[in-house]
N, C-alpha and C positions, 0 to 999 in steps of 0.2 A: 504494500500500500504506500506510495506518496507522502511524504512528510505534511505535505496541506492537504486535508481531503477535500477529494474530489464535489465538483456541483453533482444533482442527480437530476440531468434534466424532465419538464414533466413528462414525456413518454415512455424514459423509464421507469419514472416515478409508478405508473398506471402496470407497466409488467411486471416490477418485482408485489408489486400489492395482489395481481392476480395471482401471486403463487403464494400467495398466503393461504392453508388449510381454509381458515374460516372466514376468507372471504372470497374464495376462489367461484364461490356458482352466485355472487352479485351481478348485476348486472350490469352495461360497460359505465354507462348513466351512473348508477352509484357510486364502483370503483373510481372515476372520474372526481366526483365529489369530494373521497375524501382524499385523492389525491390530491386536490387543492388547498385543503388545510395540513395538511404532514408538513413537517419542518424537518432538515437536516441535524443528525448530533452522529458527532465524533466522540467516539472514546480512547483514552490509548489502554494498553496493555495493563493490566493489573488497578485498572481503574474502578472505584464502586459504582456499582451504576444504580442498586437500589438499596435500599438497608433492612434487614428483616424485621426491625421495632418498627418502621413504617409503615403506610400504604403505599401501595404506587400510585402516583401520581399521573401516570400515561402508560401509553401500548407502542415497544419500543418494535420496528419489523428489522433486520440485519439485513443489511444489504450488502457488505464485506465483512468480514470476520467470526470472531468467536465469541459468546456469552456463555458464564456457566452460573449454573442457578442453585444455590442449597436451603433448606429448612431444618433448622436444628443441628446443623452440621451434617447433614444427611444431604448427598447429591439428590437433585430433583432433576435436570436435565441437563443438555446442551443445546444450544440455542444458534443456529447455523444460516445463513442465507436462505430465504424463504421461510422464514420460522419467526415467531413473534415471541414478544414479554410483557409483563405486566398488565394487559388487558382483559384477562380474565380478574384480575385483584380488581381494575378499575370497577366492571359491571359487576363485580359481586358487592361493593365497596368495604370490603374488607379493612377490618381494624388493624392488622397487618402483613406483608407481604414474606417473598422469599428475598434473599440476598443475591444479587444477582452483582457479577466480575468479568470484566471484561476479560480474558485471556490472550485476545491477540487484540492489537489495533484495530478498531470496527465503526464501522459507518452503516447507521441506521435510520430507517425514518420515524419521528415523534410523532405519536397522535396523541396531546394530553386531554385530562378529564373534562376538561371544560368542550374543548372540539365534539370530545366523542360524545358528551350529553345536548349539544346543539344539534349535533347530525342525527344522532335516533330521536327527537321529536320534530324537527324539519321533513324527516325521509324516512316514512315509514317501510318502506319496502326492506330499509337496512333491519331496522327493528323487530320486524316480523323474521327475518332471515336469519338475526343471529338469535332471537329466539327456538330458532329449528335447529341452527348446528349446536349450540351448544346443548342444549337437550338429547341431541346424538352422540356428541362427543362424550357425554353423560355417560350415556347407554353403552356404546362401543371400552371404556375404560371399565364399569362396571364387570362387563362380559369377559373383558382380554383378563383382568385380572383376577375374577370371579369372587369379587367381593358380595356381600350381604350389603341391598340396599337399605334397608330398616337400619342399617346404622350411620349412613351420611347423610339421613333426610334429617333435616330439622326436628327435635326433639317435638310430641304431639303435644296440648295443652293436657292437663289434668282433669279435669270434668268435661269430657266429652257429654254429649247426651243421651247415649246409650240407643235402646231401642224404642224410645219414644217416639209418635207420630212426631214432624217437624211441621212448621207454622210456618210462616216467612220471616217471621220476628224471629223463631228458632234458629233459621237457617241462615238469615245476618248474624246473629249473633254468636254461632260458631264458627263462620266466616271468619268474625272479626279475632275471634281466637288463635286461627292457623298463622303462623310468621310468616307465609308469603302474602296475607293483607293484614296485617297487625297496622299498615299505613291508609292503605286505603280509605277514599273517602267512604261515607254511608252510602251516599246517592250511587255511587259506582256498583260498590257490595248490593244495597239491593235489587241492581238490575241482574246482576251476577244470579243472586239470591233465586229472583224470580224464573232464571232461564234451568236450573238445576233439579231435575226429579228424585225426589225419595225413591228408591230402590230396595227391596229386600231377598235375600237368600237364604235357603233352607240349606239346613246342614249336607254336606252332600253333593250340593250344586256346583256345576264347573262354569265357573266364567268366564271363560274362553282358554283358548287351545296355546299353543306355542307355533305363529306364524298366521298366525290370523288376520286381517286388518286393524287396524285401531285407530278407530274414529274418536273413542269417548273414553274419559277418567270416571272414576269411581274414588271420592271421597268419603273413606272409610268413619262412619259415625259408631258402631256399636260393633261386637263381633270379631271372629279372626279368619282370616286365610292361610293357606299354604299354597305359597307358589316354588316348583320346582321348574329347575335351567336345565334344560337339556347338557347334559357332561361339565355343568358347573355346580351352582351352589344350590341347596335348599333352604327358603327362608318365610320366616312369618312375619306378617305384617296385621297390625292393630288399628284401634281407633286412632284418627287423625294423620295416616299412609294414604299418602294421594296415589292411587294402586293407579298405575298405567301411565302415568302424567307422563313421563319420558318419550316412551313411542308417540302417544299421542301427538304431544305437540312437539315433537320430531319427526313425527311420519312417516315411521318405521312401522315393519307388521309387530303381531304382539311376539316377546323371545322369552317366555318363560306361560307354562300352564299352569293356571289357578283356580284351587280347589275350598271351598267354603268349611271352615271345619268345625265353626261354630252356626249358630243361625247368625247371621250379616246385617247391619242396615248401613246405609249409605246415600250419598248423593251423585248420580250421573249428571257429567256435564259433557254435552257434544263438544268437539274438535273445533270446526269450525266457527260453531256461537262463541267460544272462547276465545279467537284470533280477533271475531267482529269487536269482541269486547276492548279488546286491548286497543283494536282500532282508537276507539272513543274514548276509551282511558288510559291516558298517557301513561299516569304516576302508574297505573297497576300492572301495563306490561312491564315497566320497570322495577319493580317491587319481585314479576316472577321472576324477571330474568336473573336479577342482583340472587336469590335463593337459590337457582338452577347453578348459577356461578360458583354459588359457594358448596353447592352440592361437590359441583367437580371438581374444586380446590381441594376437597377433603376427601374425593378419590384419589387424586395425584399424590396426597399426602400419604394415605393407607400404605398407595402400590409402592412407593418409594421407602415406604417402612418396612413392608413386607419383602424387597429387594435388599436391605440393608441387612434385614436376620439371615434372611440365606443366604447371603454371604459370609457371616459371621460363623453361619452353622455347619 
């Protein structure tokens, strides 16, 4: 690399962004967009580029060199040309980050917090798009690593409402209990509210198969499941397990069969009425996606700790 790094003019700017994982199926229109707000940042060699007591601040993309990234003193990755940083810390808004060090001299492009909250309420289509990849990228970490999701999801509230009939007052107000709308306004939740059916299952019941479509979540109110991974994990999910949210709103078929093993209540919410939703409310696709984020931060966490023992062992 050149002792002064190099310009990145914009039509490279627009190619190294299309090889970005998660923003490679944009469209040229949006690619475009936030090629126009990216800024140049040089690092040299052995330089900090974020600090693990922080948040990150921005979504670094490498367009020369090397980054390498730890948590707890535990390698988390390497971070290579067409490969990004910090952007999943930004959309989860995590309290803090991994530590991330330049290793060789590197020239990348910035997108900070402030950009990338302008561009996902100006341009929905981003918004809606990284809602699906990271939701996959979700699901695909889960699978490769064959974790138990009942244990990255957000911890459930404590008084669920069990097997009671639900009201619309009931069903805001369990809403307003789950941490991915603990912000949400009312008016948003109760349209939410209203678009979501009570659903019940008898012990016994299969909820669908392993590779099925998946149009719809099931918000676990009462009851338990057993959902078994084809040649991975077997795991139970309880009151307040948004059972399927992943494919769902990733768009993937369903990867795991699920079996009722107690009698169930729940609320089904369609796939689609859920994207219309976020349409119209900003703060709440942002609220899912910042929880989706941190879902994955805390599978990259898991897999990285689970690579660290086997190694040790």
């Amino acid at each position: 690399m050149p002792d002064a790094p190099r310009a990145v003019p914009p039509l490279e700017r627009l190619l190294h962004l299309k090889r970005i994982p998660l923003l490679s199926g944009l469209p040229a229109p949006e690619i475009a967009a936030i090629a126009d707000v990216v800024q140049e940042r040089f690092f040299a060699k052995g330089e900090e580029v974020f600090r693990e007591d922080a948040p990150a601040n921005a979504a670094l993309f490498v367009v020369e060199g090397r980054l390498a990234s730890t948590r707890r003193g535990i390698p988390v990755g390497t971070v290579v040309p067409g490969q990004g940083v910090g952007g999943m810390s930004v959309l989860a808004r995590a309290e803090y980050g991994a530590r991330v060090v330049a290793e060789q001299d590197t020239l990348a492009l910035e997108l900070d917090a402030d950009a990338i909250a302008d561009l996902l309420e100006d341009r929905l289509p981003i918004l809606q798009h990284l809602i699906r990849e990271v939701s996959r990228q979700a699901l695909e970490l889960l699978r490769r690593n064959k974790l138990d999701p009942s244990l990255v999801f957000p911890a459930p509230p404590g008084d669920m409402p069990g097997s009671a009939q639900l009201d619309l007052v009931d069903r805001l107000l369990l809403l307003r209990r789950m941490p991915v709308f603990d912000r949400t306004s009312v008016t948003a939740l109760a349209e939410l509210a209203r678009t979501m059916a009570q659903v019940r299952f008898e012990t016994g019941t299969v909820l669908w198969h392993e590779g099925e479509p998946a149009a719809h979540l099931v918000m676990i109110c009462g009851g338990e499941v057993r959902a078994t991974v084809p040649g991975g994990v077997e795991f139970t999910a309880g009151p307040g397990f948004p059972l399927g949210a992943l494919e769902a709103l990733g768009q993937r078929p369903r990867w795991y069969e699920v079996v009722a093993t107690t009698p169930v209540v729940g609320l089904y919410g369609q796939t689609d009425v859920l994207f219309d939703l976020f349409e119209d409310n900003f703060d709440m696709a942002m609220d899912y996606l910042a929880v989706i984020s941190r879902v994955t931060l805390r599978i990259l966490e898991r897999s990285a700790e689970q690579g660290a023992q086997a190694s040790e062992g």
